[in-house]
N, C-alpha and C positions, 0 to 999 in steps of 0.2 A: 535381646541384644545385651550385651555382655558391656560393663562400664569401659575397657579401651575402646574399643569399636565406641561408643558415647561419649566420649571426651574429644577421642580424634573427630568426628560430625560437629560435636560443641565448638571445639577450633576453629574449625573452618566458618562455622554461622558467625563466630566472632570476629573473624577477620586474621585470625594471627594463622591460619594455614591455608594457602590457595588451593584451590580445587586438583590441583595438576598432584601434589603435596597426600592430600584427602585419600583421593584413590589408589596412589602407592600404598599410602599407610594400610589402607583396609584392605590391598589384595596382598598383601605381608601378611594380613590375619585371617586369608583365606574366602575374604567376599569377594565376591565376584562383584564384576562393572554393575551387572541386572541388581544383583541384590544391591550393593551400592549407594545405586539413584534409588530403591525404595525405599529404605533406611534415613538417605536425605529428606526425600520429602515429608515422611514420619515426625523426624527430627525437626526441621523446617515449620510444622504447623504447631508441633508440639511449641516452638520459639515464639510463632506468632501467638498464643494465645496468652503468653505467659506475657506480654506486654499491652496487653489489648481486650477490651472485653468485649469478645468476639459471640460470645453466648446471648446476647444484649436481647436479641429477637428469635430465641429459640422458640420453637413452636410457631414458626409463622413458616408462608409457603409464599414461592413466585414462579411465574412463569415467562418463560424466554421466549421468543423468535429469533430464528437464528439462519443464516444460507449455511448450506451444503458447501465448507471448504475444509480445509485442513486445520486450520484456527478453532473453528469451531469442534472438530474433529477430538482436537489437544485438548481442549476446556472438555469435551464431556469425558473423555479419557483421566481425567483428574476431579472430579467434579464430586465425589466421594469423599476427596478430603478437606473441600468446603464445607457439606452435609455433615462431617463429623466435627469439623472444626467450631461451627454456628449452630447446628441444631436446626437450620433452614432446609424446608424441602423445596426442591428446585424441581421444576417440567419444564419440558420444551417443544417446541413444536421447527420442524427443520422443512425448508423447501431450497430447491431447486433454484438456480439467479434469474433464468426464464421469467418466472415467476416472482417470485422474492422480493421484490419491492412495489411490486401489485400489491402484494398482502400487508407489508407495509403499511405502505398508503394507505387502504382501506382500514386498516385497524387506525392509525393513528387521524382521519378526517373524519371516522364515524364518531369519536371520543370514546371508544371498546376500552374497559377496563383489563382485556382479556391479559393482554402482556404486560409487564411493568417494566422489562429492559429489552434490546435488540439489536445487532448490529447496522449497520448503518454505513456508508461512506461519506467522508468529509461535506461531498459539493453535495449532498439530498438534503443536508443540515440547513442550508441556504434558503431552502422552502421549507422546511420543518419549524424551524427556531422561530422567524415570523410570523408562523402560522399559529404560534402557541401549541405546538402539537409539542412539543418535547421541554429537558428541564435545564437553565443552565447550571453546571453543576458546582462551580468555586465553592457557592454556599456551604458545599459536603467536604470540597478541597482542604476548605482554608477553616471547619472546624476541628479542632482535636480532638473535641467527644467525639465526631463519626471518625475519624479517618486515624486508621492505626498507623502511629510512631515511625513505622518502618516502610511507608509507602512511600518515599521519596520521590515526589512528584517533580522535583528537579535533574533527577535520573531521566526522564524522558527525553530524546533527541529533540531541542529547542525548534528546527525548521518543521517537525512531523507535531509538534505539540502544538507550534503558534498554529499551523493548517488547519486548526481543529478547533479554533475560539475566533469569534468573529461579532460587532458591535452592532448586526443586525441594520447596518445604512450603508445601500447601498455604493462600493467604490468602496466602502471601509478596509483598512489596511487588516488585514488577516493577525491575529496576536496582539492586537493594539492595550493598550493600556486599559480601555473601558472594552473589551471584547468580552461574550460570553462563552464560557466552554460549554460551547450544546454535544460537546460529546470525548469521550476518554480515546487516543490512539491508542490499538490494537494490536495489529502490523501490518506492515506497510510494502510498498514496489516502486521503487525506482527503474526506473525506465533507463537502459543501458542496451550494450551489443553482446548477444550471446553467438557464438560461432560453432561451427564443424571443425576442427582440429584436420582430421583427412582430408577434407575437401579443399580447405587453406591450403596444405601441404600439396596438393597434386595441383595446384592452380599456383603454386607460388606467389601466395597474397600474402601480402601482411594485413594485420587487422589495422583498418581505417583509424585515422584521427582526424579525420575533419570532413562534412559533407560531400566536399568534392572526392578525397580519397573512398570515401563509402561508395559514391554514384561510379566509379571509375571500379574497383574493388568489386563490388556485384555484378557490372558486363563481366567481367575475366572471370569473374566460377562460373556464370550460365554457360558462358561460351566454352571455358577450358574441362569445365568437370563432366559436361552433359548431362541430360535428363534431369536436372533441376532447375529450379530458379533463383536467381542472385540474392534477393533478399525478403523477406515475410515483414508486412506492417498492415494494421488495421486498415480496411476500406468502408465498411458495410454505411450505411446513412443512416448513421449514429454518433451521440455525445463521444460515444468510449473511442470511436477512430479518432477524434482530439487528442486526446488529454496524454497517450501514452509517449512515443518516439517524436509524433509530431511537434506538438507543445516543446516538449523537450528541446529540439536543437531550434526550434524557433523562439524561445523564451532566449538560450543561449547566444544567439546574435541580437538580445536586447530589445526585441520586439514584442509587443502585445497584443491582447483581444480587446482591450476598449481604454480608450485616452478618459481622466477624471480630470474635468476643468478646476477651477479655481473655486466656484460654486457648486459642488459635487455632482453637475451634471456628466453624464457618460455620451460618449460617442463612438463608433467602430475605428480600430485602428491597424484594420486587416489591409488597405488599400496605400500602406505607406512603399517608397520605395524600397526600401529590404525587405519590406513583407514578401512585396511583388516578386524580389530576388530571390529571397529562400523557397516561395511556393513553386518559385520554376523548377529550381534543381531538383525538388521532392517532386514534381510531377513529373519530369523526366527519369528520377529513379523508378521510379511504379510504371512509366512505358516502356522502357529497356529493359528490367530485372525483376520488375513485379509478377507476381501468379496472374495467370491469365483472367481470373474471375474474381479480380483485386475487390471489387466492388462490393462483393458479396463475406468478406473475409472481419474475422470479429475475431478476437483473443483464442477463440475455439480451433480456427482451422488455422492462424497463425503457429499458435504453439505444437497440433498433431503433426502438421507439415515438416520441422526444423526437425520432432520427435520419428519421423517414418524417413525421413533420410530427403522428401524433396525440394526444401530449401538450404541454401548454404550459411545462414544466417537470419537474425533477425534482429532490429531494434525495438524493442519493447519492452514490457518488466519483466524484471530479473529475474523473478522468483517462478515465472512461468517458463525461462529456461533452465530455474533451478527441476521443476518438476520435471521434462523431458529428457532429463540424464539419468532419471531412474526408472524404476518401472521394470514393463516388458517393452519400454517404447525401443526400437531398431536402433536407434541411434542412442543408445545409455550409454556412460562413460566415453565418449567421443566433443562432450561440450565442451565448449572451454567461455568465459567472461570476460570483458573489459568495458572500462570506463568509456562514455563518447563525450568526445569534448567538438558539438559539430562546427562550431567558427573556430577557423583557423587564429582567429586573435585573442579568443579567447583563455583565461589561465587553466581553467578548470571545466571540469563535466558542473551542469548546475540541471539535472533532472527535474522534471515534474512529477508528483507524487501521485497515488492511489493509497487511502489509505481506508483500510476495516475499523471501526471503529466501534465503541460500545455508547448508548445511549440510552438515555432514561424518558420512558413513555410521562407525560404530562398528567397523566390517567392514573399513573400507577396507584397499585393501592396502598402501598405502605412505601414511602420514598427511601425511609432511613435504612429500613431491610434490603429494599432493593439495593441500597449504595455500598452495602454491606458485600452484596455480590459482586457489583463493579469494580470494588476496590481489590478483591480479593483475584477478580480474570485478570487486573488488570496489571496486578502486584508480580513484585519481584521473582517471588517464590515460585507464582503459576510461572512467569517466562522463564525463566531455566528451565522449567521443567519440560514446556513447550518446544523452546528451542534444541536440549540435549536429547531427548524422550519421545518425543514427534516430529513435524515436517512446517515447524513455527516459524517459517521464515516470510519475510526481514522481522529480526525482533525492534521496539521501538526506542526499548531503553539500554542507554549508553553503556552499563554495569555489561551487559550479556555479548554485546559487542565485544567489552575488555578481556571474558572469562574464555580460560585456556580452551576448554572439552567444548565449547560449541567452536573456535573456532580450525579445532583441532576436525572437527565432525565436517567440516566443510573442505577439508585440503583433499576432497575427491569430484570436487568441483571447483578444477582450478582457475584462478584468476578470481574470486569470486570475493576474498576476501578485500584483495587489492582493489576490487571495482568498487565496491562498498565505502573504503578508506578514502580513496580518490574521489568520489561525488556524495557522501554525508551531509558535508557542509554544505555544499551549497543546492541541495533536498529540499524543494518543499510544493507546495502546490502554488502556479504562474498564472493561474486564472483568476480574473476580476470577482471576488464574489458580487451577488447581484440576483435578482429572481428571476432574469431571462434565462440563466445559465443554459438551460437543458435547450430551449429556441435556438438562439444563440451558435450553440456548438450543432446540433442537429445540423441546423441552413449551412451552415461554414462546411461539414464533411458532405454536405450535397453538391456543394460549390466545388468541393475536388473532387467529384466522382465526374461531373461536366468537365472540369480540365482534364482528366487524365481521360479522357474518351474523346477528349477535344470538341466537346460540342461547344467550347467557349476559349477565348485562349485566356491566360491566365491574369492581363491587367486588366480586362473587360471585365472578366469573374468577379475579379475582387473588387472592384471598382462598383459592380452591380452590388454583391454582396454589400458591402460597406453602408451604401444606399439603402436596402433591406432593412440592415440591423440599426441603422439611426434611425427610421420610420418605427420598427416596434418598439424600440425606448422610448421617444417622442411621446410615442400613444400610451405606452405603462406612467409615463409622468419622471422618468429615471432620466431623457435627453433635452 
């Protein structure tokens, strides 16, 4: 590398030339975009190390657990110039989501040294942190010896950061002042409307802004486009049919999964009158416009469906309609995104979150090596890289939101940026934490799988349900 080409990358790491700036300069001097981002990240590690003694644990080894996604995909795609950076040898061992939190479990309840970090999502933290199975991590946060200079942990998006530290008592307010972070966000999905452009277009819909407009919106594609169905959302009788679309526009009409008295006892708060109102209109969307075998439908056959052309839409996360606009899926470059704001009175989209996250095994063998790594997946340098370089979407921190080339990287997934912009703020995860969680959300999506087959109508449901879920708090000692 030639000292202009090195002074123009030294710029930019300093601040005094934006990235947009960066890449003119260097294809002025003949690098290409490819060679570019290699140079950056070269440059990039060489910065980090010059401020940090990142060598601290050379000669030590860890090993990961990791699911099979694109996140993790980016991290081992980079994970060579952590090895060069630290002197740490990293293994990993990758499975399948099927599976993947089977292995989990079992590694972190046997107390196996085998893993020292792992991904994770926010709501497993909930039984992990109590359990003593995992570490909270401030300790590594909030010291300077571990945590290099340039890790701005106040760069992370504050609603996806608080989702992710929790004071371990039940009902506890998620971010709270005495909360522990049992785990570092990764990246995350906000749960929004991804659409068919064509299919809008030959039905003359406009994309929905408020539940009714959705349930109203989805009859008119099934009916006007043919051969498909109006709209894709989870069913299957499981936690994940919660937490995506549904939570979502039912968190935004100000509703909850469990009231916290004044003495922090819990109670279900499924059986309130809006509750009653919003489960109507979502059960009558999934009897008019749902796939016929709604019941059986998980993230899997939601997103191939909207990707093979036979849904008109979906409400779910974003980033799983970001995946079916590329590919060989039938339906690439026909997506389009927007914000759902499902009460009509409300100001803004306020999604419910999913978030990937990294965490520290309780077990590990070396904590401060291992934090060496988290810090490093977790840090600025990997998400750029992540994000312009792989398929690292949503990224968590605010910086990569601002930078031109990822959001330049996404103007062929239109609407995507604006859907982002319009529901950030108010992003975060609307669920009680609490140790029933996984009970809890299981009986609630069994309870709509009965209303929408009508073997119950829907205030009796929730009415039963309700009754259910104060009897097992009751008995855990939480009601």
């Amino acid at each position: 590398m030639h000292e202009k080409e090195k002074d123009l990358i030294s710029a930019f790491l300093r601040g005094e030339v934006d990235r947009r700036g960066m890449l003119k300069g260097l294809g002025a001097m003949g690098i290409t975009a490819g060679s570019a981002g290699t140079l950056l990240n070269m440059m990039s590690t060489r910065a980090l190390a010059a401020d940090f003694d990142w060598k601290k644990h050379s000669g030590k080894s860890l090993k990961l657990l990791l699911n099979k996604h694109p996140y993790a995909d980016a991290m081992i795609a980079n994970l060579q110039n952590f090895k060069d950076l630290t002197g740490i040898e990293v293994t990993y061992d990758v499975f399948p989501e099927d599976v993947y939190f089977d292995k989990v479990t079992a590694a972190l309840s046997s107390g196996s040294t085998e893993y020292d970090a792992f991904m994770t999502g926010a709501y497993m933290t909930w039984t992990y942190g109590p359990a003593g199975w995992i570490t909270d991590l401030k300790e590594w946060i909030n010291d300077p010896e571990k945590t290099n200079p340039n890790y701005a942990w106040d760069d992370f998006l504050p609603g996806v950061k608080n989702s992710c530290a929790w004071n371990g008592q039940p009902g506890g307010a998620l971010g709270s002042d005495d909360a522990k972070q049992w785990c570092i966000p990764w990246g995350f999905e906000q749960n929004n409307i991804t659409y068919n452009r064509e299919m809008f277009e030959k039905a003359g819909v406009s994309v929905p802004k408020n539940i009714d407009e959705m349930i109203a919106a989805a009859a008119k594609l099934q009916k006007d486009v043919g051969g498909i169905y109006g709209i894709g959302v989870r069913g299957s009788r499981s936690w994940a049919t919660i937490h995506p679309g549904f939570l979502s526009g039912y968190a935004n009409f100000n509703e909850k999964d469990l009231n916290i008295s004044a003495d922090g006892k819990l109670s279900a708060a499924m059986n309130t009158a809006g509750s009653k109102a919003f489960h109507a209109k979502w059960v009558q969307m999934i009897q008019e416009s749902g796939p016929k075998d709604w019941s059986t439908y998980t993230w899997y056959q939601v997103g191939t469906d909207l990707g093979a052309g036979a849904s008109a839409m979906i409400y779910d996360a974003d980033i799983l309609g970001y995946f079916m606009n590329g590919g060989d899926n039938k339906m690439a470059g026909k997506l389009s995104y927007a914000a759902f704001t499902a009460n009509p009175e409300a100001t803004a989209s306020t999604p419910n979150i999913w978030i990937w996250s990294l965490a520290m095994s309780n077990f590990a063998k070396d904590k401060d090596a291992t934090w060496y790594f988290m810090q490093w997946a977790s840090g600025p340098e990997h998400a750029i890289f992540g994000a312009t370089k792989m398929d690292f979407v949503d990224p968590v921190r605010q910086t990569i939101w601002k930078d031109e080339a990822f959001r330049t990287k996404l103007d062929k997934y239109p609407g995507y940026v604006d859907m982002f912009d319009a529901s950030a703020a108010g992003a975060s995860i609307k669920f009680t934490a609490q140790p029933l969680f996984f009970d809890v959300t299981t009986e609630w999506a069994a309870t709509l799988q009965k209303m929408v087959a009508k073997e119950v109508p829907v205030d009796e449901g929730l009415d039963q349900l309700a009754e259910s879920i104060d009897r097992q708090l009751k008995e855990a000692g939480l009601g």
